[in-house]
C-alpha positions in Angstrom: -28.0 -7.7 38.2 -28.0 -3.8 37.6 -28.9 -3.2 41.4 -25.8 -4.9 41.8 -23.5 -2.9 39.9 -23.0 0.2 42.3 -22.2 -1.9 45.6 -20.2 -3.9 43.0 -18.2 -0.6 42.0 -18.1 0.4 45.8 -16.4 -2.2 46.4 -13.8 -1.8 43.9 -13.3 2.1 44.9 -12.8 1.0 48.4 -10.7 -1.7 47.5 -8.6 0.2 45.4 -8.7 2.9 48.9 -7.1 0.4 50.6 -4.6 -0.7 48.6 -3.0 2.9 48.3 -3.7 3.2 51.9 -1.4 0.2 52.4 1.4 0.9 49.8 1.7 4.5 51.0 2.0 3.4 54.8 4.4 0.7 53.1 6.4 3.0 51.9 6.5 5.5 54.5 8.0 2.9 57.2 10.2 1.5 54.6 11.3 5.3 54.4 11.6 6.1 58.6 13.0 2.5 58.6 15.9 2.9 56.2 16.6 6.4 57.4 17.0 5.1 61.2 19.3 2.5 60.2 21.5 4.6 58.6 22.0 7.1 61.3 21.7 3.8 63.2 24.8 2.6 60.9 26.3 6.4 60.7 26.4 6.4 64.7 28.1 3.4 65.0 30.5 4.3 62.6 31.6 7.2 64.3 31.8 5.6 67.4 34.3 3.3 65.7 36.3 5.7 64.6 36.1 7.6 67.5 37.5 4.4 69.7 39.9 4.0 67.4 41.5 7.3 67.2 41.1 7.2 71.5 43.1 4.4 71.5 
């Protein structure tokens, strides 16, 4: 069983690697995503208005 204890605690390093891996990617998309739809949202806004005060 102690041989067993440092791959054991490897595991839970990498683990632990890869779960802040995740979350950071998570929330760097969630970030770009949000940002894009709100120029997205911003654009086509503007556009509205911009139709509107052409016609």
């Amino acid at each position: 069983m102690p041989q067993m204890m440092p791959m054991l605690w490897l595991l839970i390093y990498l683990m632990s690697l890869l779960t802040l891996m995740m979350l950071m990617s998570m929330i760097y998309f969630m970030k770009m995503y949000y940002i894009n739809k709100n120029i997205y949202i911003h654009n086509k806004l503007n556009q509205n208005l911009y139709w509107n005060w052409k016609w």
